[in-house]
C-alpha positions as CSV (number, residue, x, y, z in Angstrom):
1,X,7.9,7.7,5.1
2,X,9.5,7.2,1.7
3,X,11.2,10.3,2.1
4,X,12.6,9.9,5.6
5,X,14.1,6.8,4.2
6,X,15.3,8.8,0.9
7,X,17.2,10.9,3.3
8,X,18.4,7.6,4.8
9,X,20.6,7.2,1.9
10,X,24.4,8.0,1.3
11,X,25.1,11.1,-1.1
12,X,24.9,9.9,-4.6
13,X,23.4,6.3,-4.1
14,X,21.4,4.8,-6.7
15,X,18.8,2.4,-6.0
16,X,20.0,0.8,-2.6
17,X,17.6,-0.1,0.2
18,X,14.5,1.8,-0.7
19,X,14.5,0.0,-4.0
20,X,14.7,-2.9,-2.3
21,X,12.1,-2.0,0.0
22,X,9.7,-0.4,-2.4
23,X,10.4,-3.8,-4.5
24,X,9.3,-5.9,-1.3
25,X,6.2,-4.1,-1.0
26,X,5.4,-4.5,-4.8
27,X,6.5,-8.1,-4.4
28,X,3.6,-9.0,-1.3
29,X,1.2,-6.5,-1.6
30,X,-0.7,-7.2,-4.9
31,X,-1.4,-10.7,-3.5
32,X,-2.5,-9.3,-0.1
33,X,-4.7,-6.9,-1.8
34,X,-6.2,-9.6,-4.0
35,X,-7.1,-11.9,-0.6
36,X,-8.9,-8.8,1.0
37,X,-10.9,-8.2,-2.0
38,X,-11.9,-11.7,-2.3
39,X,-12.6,-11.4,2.0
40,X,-14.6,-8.5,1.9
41,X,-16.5,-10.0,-1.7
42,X,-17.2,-13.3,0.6
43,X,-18.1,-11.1,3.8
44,X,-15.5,-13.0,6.0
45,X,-15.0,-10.2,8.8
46,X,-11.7,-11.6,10.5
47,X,-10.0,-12.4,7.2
48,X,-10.8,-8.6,6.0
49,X,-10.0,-7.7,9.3
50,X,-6.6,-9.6,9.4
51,X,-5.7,-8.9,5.8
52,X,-6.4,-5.0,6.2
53,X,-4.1,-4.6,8.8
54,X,-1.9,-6.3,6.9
55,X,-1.5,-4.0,3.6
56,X,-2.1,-0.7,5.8
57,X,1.2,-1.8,7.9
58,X,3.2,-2.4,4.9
59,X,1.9,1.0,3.5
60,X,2.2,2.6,6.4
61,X,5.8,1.5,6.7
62,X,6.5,3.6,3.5
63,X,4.6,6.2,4.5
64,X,1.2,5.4,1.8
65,X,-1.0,7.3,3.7
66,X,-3.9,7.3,1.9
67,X,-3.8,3.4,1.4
68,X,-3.2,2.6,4.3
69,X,-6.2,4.9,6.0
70,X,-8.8,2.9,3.5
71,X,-7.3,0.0,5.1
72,X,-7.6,1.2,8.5
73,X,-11.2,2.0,7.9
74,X,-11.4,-1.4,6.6
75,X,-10.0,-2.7,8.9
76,X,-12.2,-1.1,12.0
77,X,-15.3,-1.1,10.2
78,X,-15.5,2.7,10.3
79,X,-15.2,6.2,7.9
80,X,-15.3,4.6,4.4
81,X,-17.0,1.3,5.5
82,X,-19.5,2.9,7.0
83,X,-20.4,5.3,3.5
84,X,-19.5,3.2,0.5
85,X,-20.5,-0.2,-0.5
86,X,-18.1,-3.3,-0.8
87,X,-17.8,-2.6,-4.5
88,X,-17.4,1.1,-4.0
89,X,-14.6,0.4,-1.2
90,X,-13.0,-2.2,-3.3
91,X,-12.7,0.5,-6.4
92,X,-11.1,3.0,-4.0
93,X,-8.9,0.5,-2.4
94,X,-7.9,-0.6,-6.1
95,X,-7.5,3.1,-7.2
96,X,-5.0,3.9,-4.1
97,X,-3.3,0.9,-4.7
98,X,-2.5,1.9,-8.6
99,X,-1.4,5.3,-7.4
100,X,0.9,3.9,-4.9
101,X,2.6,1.7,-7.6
102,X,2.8,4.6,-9.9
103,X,4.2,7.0,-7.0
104,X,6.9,4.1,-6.6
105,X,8.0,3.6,-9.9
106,X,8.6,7.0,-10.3
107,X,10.9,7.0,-7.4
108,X,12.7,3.7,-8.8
109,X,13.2,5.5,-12.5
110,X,14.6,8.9,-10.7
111,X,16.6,6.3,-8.3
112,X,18.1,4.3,-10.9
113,X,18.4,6.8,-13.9
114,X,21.7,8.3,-12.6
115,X,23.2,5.1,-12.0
């Protein structure tokens, strides 16, 4: 998780890797999130499929939970799938997604403040 990383990090370091790695994320994921949408919109299974897996490993990598779990459901055509229509899904998807972003630039202001 982000933490785990956090703790990763030499006494006193500004920024370093998990900027870089939150930036990475912020940098691919927006455009992977967009494709799924536009997949699940256009009902094309192994694209949603492909492209669920791939946002909930990069979240999952940085310990998003609760994206990545919409995206396992997503992914496996289970919990959320199962309960919510696409537009419903999508809206939750979106709203995890906006949290995620806010969570991490919080941690990239309290990183970089004390440089």
């Amino acid at each position: 998780t982000i933490n785990e990383l956090l703790a990763l990090q030499e006494p006193g370091e500004t920024g370093g890797f998990v900027c870089e790695l939150i930036d990475m994320f912020l940098s691919h994921a927006p455009a992977t999130l967009e494709n799924l949408k536009q997949a699940m919109l256009a009902k094309e299974a192994r694209q949603t499929e492909h492209l669920a897996h791939r946002l909930k490993g990069m979240g999952r990598n940085l310990g998003v939970v609760l994206l990545a779990n919409i995206c396992d459901d997503i992914e496996h055509g289970k919990g959320l799938v199962e309960s919510l229509k696409t537009d419903q899904l999508i809206a939750k998807l979106e709203l995890a997604f906006e949290q995620t972003v806010k969570e991490f630039d919080q941690i990239k202001y309290s990183l970089t403040k004390a440089a």
